[in-house]
N, C-alpha and C positions, 0 to 999 in steps of 0.2 A: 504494500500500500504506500501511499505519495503523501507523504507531507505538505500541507498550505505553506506557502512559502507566503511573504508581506515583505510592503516594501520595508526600507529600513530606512526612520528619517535623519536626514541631516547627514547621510555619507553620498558621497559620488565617487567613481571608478577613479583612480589617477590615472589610467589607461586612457579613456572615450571619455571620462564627466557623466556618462549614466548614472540615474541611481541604483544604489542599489539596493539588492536584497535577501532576506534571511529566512529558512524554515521558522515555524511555526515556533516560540519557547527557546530561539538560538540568539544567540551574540553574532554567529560566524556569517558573516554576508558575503556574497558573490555579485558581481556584473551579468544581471541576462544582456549587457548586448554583445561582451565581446568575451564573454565566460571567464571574465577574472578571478580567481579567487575561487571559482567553482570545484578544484582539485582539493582545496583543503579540507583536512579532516575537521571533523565537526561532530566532537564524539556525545553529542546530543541527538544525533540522527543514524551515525555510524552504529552495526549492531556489537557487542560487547563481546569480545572474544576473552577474557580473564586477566589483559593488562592492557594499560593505555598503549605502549611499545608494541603489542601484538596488534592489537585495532585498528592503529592508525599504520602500521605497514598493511594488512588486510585489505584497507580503505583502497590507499595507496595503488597497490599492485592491481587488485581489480579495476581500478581507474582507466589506469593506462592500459592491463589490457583489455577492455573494451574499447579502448580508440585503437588498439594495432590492431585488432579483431575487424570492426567494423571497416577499417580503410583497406584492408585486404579485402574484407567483402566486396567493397564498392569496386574495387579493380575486376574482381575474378568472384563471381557470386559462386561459381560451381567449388569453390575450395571448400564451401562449406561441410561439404559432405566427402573429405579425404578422410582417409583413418587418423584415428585418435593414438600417437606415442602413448600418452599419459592411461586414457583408458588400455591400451596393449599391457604395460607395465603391471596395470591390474588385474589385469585377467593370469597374468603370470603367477602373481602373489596370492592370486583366490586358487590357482589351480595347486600352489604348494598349500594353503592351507586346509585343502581338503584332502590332499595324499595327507597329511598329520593329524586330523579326523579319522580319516580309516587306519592309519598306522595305531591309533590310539586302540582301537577296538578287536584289531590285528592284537595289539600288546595285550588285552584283559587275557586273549585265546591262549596266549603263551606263556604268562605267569601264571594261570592254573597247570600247564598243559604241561611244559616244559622245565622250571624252575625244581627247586628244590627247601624253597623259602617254609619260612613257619606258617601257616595260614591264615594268625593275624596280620604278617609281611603281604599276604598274599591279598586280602580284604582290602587292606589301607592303600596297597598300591593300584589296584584295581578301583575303587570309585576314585580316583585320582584320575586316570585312564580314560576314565567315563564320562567323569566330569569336562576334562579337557578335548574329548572327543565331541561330546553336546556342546558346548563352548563353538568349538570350531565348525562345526556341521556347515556342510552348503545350507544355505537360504534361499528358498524358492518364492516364496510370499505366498498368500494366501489372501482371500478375498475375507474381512469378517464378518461372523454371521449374522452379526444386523445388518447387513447391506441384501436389499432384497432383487434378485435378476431380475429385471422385463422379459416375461418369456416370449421364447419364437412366434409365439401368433400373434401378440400384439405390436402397439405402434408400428402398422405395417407403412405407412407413412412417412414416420422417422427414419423406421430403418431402411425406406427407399433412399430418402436426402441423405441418411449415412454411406450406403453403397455408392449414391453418384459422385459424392465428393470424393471416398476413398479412390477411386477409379480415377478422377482428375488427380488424385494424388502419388496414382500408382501402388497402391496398395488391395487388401483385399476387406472385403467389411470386417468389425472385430468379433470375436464369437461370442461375447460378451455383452452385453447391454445393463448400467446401472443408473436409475433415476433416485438423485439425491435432493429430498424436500428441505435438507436443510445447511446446502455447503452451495457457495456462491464461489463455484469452479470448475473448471473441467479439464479432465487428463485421460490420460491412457497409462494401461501398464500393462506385465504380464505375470499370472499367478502358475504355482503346479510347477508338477514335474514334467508337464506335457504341455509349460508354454501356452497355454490360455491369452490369447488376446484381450483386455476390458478397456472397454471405453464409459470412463463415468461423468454424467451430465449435470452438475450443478443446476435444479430449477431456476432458483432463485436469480442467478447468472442469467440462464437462459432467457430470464423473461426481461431481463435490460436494454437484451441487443435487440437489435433489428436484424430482418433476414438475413441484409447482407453480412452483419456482423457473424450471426450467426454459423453460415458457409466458413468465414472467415478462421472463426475460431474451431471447427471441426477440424478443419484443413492444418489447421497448426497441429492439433491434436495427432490427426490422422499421417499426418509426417512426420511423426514421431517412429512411427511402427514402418513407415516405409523407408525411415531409414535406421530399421532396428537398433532405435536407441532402446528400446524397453528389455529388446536382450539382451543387449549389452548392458545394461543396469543388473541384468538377472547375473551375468556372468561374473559382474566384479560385484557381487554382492558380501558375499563371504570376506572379502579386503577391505569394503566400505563399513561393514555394518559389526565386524565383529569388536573392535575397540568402541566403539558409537555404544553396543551393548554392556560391553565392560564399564565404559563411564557410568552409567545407570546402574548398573549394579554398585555400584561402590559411591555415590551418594549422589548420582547428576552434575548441573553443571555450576560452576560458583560453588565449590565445596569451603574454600577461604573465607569467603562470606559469611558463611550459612555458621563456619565456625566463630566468627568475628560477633555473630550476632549472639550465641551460645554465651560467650564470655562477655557481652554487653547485660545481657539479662542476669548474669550472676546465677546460673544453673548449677543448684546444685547435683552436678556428677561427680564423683571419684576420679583421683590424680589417674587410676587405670583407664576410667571411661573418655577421660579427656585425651589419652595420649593414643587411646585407641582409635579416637577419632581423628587425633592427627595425621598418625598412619595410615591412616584412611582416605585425608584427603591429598598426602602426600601422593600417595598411589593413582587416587583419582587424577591427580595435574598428570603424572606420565602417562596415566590413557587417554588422557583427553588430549595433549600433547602429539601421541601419535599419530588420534584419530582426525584432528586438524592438518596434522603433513599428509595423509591418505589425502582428504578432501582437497590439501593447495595442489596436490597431482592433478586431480581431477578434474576441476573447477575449472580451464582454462575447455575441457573437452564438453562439459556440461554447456557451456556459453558457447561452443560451436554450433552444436545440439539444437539450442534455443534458436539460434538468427537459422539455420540450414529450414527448422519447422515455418518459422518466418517466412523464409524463401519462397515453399512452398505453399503456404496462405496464398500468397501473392499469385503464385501460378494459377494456381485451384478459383478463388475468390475475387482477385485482380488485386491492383494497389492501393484502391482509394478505399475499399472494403479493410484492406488491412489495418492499414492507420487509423482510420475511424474504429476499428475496434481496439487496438493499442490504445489510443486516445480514453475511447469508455474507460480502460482496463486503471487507465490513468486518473481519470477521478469517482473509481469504483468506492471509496472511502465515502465520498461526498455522496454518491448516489445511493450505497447504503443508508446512511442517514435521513436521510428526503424521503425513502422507500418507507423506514421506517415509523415516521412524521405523520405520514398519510396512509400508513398502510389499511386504516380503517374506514375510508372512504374511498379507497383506489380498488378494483376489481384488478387480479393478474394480469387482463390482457391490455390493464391500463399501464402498468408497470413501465413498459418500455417509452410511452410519452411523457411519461412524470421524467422518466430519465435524461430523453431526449432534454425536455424544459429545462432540469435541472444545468446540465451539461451547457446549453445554451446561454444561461446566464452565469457561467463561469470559464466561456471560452475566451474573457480576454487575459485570463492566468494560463492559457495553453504550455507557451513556451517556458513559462517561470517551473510551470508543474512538471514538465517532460525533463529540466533542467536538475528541479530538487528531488527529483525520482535518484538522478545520481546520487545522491550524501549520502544517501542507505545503503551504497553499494559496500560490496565486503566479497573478498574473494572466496568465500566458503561457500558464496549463495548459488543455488542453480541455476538461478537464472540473472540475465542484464539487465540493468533498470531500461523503464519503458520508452522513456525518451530517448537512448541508444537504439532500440530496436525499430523504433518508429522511423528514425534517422536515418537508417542505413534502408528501411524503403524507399523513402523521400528520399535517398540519389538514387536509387538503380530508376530508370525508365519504366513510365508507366506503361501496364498492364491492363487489359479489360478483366482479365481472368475467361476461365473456362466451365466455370458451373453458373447456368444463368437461375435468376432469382424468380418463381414463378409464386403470386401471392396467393393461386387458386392451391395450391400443393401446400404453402404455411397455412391458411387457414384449416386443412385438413390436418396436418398437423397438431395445429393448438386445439382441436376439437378429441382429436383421439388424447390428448397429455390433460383435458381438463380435470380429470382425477388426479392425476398429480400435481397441478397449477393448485386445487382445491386442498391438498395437504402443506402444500408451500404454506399457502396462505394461512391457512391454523397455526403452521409451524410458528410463524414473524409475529400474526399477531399476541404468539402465546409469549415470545420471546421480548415484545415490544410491552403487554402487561406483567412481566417479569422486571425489567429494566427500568420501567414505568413505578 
């Protein structure tokens, strides 16, 4: 989400004499006209990685590469989709962590089998074994089980507009179908040992955009799987996720913190409970330590990823579709709010002109918003902020795209989803008299 960025009185650029300005609660001002000052970290926006030192390089490195990223796009759009060194490196380290998973289990077979140990030797080394086997296990994912599938005979409408765009996309429909009443998102992934396609559709999302946007954002989605990034996430899973799970076990993240606060409250624990906990979080910094250099590996091939699905928006949906949904994605924060506001006299299928309006009377913060999208950036994150992406459409040449928008085919649409429009809507306004 995008920060309100405000001017900020009484400063001008020394660059251009612009004024300038600041996220939302910030001191740190930048120039929208000639972006001065917009590389600086500004660790009121920047996300908190455990030291100012780590944060503000995080900030930093992702900054810059999203401008080397983007300007090789603008040269050569098709680099997008070259292999990934960083994800290769992964998949190398997920394929050694899983021979040491089976070697673990291989090892239980062979201290009972083979040894000569005492067989409390034999016990204690064995769920050691076990444990460090389940530890390392590949990770396939799994779908949870309050997510409920749309089955095959319904939305035969949606899953037309799914199939035409996968097809402009070059891919194949997902086998998968999941409607979420109450997540303002939409992705793909893949679950199983047998590689499951899923595509899940944020309602809430869905009812902001407009059709085009809509095409738009599938076609992002559905280029994700056409260029098997979802497998390649399943492949380096095991290297991503197995330190990521160790931090959580051993107390999450900010363990220094959480300690800092312990000894503010004056708890009474034991010099043992206290030192216990320090080794604790000592431990914690070396996982979470590793699991941050797994991710600075990655992070540059994630941000490929992103502009490549980009890319193919653009193909599928064309360019002015694309941007305009970047743009929504851009003050989806504000548009939340407004949703919210009104949700009691707005019917779903109004949703998206409340949006439109909303969006309308805050497009002359566009470029300031596409600008302070950057300060959040942080090279852990998966994806580029919005105004980067939006950016590198706005150069390449426009596009018409290739799935045309027919409103007789949306309205069938929104007629077969109105059960699910109608659960959205309990959903918000159960969430809006909670909040309320």
């Amino acid at each position: 989400m995008t920060r309100a960025a405000t001017a900020t009185v009484g400063e001008r650029c020394p660059q251009c004499s612009t004024a300038t300005v600041a996220a939302a609660g910030s001191d740190v001002p930048w120039c929208p006209g000639c972006e001065f000052g917009l590389d600086t970290y500004d660790p009121s926006t920047a996300p908190w990685r455990g030291t100012r030192w780590l944060s503000r390089w995080g900030y930093r490195r992702a900054f810059h590469l999203d401008d080397e990223l983007r300007s090789q796009l603008v040269v050569d759009p098709s680099s997008a989709a070259l292999r990934r060194s960083g994800e290769t490196a992964l998949m190398a380290v997920s394929a050694l962590i899983t021979i040491v998973s089976l070697a673990c289990f291989v090892g239980v077979v062979l201290v009972w089998s083979r040894t000569d140990w005492v067989p409390p030797a034999k016990f204690f080394a064995s769920v050691g074994l076990v444990l460090l086997g389940i530890w390392t296990r590949p990770r396939f994912g799994r779908l949870p089980r309050s997510l409920k599938k749309v089955p095959a005979d319904q939305a035969p409408a949606l899953r037309g507009l799914i199939r035409e765009v996968a097809s402009a996309v070059g891919t194949s429909e997902p086998d998968v179908l999941v409607l979420l009443a109450d997540e303002v998102n939409m992705a793909v992934t893949r679950v199983g040992v047998r590689g499951r396609s899923v595509l899940v559709i944020g309602i809430p999302l869905w009812l902001l955009l407009t059709p085009e946007m809509r095409v738009a954002v599938l076609a992002h989605e559905l280029g994700h799987l056409n260029n098997r990034d979802p497998l390649r996430a399943t492949l380096t899973r095991p290297a991503t996720a197995i330190f990521a799970s160790a931090v959580d076990w051993t107390g999450g993240h900010n363990p220094w913190r959480r300690l800092g606060d312990r000894l503010d409250r004056a708890d009474d624990d034991s010099f043992a409970t206290m030192l216990f906990r320090l080794l604790l979080a000592a431990v914690n910094t070396i996982f979470a330590s590793v699991q941050l250099a797994i991710d600075a590996v990655a992070a540059p091939d994630h941000r490929r990823a992103e502009y490549a699905a980009d890319l193919a928006s653009r193909e599928a949906a064309g360019s002015t579709a694309t941007i305009a949904a970047l743009d929504r994605l851009t003050f989806l924060d504000d548009l939340v709010k407004a949703l919210v506001h009104d949700v009691v006299t707005k019917a779903p299928t109004d949703w998206v002109t409340l949006a439109e309006r909303r969006q309308a009377a805050l497009q002359d913060q566009l470029l300031v918003r596409r600008q302070a999208s950057r300060r959040g950036s942080d090279l852990w994150a998966t994806h580029p902020p919005n105004g980067c992406r939006a950016a590198l459409i706005e150069a390449l040449p426009v596009v018409p795209g290739t799935v045309p928008v027919d409103p007789e085919h949306g309205a069938r649409v929104d007629a077969e989803l109105r059960h699910w429009y109608a659960s959205t809507h309990r959903e918000i306004l159960g969430a809006r008299d909670f909040l309320g």
